[in-house]
PASEBA-1860 file (N, C-alpha, C; in nm, 3 decimals):
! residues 101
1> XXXXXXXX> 15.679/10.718/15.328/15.787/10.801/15.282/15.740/10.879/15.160 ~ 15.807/10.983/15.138/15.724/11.069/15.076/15.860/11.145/14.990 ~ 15.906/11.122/14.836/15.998/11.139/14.731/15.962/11.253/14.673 ~ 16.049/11.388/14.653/16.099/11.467/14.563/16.211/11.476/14.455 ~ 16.139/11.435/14.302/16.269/11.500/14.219/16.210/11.650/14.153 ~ 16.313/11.749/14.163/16.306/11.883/14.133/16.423/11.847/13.966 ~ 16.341/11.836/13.883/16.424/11.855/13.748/16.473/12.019/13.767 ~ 16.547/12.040/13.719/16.633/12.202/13.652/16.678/12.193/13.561
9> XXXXXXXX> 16.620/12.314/13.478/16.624/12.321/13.358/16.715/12.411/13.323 ~ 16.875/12.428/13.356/16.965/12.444/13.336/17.056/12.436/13.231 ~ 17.109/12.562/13.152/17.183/12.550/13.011/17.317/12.508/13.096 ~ 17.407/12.437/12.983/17.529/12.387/13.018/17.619/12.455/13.090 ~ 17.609/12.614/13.030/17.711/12.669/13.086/17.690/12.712/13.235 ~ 17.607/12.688/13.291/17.546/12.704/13.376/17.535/12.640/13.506 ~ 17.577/12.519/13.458/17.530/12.336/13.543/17.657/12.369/13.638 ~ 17.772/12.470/13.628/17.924/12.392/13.720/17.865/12.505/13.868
17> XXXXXXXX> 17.767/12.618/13.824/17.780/12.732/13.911/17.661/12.630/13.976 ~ 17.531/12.588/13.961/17.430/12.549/14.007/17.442/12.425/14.100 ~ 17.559/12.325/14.034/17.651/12.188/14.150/17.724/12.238/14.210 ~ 17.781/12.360/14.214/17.830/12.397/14.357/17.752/12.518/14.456 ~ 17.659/12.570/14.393/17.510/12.631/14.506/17.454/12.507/14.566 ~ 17.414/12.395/14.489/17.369/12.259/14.596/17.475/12.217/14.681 ~ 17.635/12.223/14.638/17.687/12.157/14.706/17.683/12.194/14.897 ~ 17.635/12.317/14.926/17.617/12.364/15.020/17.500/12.341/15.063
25> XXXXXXXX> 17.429/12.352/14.995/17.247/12.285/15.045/17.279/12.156/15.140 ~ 17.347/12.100/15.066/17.358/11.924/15.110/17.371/11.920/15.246 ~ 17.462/11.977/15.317/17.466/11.999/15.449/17.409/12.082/15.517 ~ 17.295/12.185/15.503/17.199/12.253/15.548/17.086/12.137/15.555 ~ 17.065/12.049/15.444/16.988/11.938/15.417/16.943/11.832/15.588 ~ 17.039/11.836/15.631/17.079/11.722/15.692/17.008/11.776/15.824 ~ 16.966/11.934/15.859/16.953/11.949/15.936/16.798/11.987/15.959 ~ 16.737/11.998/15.850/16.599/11.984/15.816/16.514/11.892/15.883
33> XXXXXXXX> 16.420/11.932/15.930/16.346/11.796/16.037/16.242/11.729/15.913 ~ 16.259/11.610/15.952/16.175/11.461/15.845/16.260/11.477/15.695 ~ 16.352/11.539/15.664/16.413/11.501/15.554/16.520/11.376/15.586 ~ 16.499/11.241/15.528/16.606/11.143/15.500/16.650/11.130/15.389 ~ 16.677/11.233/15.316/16.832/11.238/15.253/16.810/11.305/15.113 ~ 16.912/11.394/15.068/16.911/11.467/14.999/17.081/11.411/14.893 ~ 17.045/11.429/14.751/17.075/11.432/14.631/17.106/11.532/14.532 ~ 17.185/11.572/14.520/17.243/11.671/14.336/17.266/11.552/14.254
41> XXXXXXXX> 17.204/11.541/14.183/17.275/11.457/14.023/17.238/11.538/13.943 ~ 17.408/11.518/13.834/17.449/11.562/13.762/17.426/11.460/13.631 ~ 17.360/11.447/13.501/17.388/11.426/13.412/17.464/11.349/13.330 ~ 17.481/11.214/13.326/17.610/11.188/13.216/17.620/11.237/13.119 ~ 17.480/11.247/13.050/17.466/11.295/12.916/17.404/11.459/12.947 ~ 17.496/11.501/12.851/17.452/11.635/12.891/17.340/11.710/12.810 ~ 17.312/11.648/12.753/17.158/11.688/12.727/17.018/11.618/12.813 ~ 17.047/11.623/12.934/16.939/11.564/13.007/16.979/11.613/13.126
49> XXXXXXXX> 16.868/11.657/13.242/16.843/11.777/13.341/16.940/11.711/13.469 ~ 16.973/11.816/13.524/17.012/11.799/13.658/16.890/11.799/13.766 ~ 16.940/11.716/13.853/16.830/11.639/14.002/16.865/11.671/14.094 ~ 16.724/11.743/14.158/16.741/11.752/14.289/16.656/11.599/14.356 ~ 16.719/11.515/14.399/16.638/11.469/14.469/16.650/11.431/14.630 ~ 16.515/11.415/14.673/16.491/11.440/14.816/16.393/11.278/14.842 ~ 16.452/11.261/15.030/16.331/11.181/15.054/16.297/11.290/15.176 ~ 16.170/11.232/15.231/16.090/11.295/15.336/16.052/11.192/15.404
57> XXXXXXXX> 16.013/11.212/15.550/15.940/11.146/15.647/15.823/11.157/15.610 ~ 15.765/11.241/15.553/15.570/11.253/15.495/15.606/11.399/15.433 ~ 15.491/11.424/15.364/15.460/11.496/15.294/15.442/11.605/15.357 ~ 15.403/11.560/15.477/15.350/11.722/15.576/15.512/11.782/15.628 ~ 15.618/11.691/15.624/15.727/11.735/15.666/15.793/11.809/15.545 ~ 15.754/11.755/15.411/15.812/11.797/15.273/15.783/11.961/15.241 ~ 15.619/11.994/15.263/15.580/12.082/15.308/15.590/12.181/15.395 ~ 15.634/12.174/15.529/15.693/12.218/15.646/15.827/12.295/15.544
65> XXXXXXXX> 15.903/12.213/15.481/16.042/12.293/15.466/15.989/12.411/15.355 ~ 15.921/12.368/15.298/15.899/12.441/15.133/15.843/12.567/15.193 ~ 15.811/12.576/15.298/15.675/12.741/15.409/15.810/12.785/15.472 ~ 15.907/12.720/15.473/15.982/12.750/15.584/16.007/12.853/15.574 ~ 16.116/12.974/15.699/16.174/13.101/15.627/16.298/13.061/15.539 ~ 16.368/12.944/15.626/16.515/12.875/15.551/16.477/12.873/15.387 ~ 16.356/12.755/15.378/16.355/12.725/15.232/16.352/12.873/15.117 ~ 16.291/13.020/15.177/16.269/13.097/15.110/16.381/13.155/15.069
73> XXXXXXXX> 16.444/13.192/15.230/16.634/13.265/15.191/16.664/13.177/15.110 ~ 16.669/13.039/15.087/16.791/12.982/14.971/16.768/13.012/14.835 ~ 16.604/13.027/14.824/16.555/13.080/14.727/16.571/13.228/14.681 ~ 16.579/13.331/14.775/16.622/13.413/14.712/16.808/13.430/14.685 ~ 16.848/13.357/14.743/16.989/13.346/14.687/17.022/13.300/14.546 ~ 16.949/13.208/14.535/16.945/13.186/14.380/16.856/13.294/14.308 ~ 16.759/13.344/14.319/16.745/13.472/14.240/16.838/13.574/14.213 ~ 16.899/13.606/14.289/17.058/13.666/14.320/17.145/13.629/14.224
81> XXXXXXXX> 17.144/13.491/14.186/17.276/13.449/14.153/17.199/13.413/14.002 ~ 17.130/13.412/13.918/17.080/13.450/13.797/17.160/13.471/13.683 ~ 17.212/13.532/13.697/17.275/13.574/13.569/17.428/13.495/13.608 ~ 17.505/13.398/13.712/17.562/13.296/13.703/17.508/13.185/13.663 ~ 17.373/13.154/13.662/17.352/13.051/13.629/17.201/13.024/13.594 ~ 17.221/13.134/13.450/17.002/13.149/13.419/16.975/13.014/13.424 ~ 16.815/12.999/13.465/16.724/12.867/13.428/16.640/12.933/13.354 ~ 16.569/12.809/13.301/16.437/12.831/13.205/16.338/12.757/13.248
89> XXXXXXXX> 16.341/12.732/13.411/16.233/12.663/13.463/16.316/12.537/13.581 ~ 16.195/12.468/13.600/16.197/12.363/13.664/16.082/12.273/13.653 ~ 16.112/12.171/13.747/15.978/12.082/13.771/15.953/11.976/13.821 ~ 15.844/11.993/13.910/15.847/11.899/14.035/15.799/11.751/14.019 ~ 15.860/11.652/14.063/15.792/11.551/14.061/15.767/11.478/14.213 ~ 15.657/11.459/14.248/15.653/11.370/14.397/15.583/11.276/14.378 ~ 15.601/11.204/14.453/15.640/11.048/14.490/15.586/10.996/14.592 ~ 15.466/10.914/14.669/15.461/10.845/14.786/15.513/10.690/14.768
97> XXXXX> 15.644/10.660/14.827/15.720/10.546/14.812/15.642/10.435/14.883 ~ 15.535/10.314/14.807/15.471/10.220/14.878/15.535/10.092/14.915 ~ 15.665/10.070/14.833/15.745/9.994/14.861/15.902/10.040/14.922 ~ 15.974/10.028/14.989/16.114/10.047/15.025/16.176/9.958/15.145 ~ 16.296/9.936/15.060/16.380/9.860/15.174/16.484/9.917/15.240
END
C-alpha cells in the first residue's frame, strides 16, 4: 500500500472555500482506479495545515492518477479559483505502508 499526505498551505481565510473544493473531490475519489480511500482534514488548531490524505493500491496506481487528464482539470480548477482561496504552497509526503491492518 502506498500513502499520500498533501499538506496545504492555506491562510485561514481561505480554509472554508478549499473544504468545500475537496468536498467534491471525495466522490470523484472513489472512482479512481487503486485509490482506497481518500481524506480532507481540517485542523483543530488553526495554526497547523490542512490534509489531503490518500491511500493507493501501489505507487504505480498513485502515479497513474497524478498523469491523468482528470487529475490535471481539477488542477486547473483550482488555479481558477485563486483568488477564493490563495495558497503559498504545498507539500507532499509519501508513504509505503509496511505494516497495516
Amino acid at each position: 500500500m502506498f500513502v499520500v499526505f498533501n499538506e496545504l498551505h492555506v491562510p485561514k481565510e481561505g480554509r472554508a472555500n478549499v473544504a468545500s473544493r475537496f468536498s467534491e473531490s471525495a466522490a470523484k475519489m472513489r472512482e479512481v482506479p487503486g485509490c482506497l480511500d481518500f481524506m480532507f482534514l481540517n485542523p483543530e488548531d488553526e495554526n497547523e495545515y490542512q490534509i489531503v490524505f490518500t491511500k493507493w493500491e501501489s505507487k504505480e496506481a498513485y502515479e497513474a492518477w497524478v498523469n491523468s487528464d482528470a487529475f490535471k482539470a481539477a488542477h486547473r480548477e483550482r488555479r481558477a479559483n485563486l483568488d477564493k482561496s490563495p495558497t503559498s504552497g504545498n507539500k507532499i509526503y509519501t508513504y509505503v505502508a509496511e505494516h497495516h491492518i
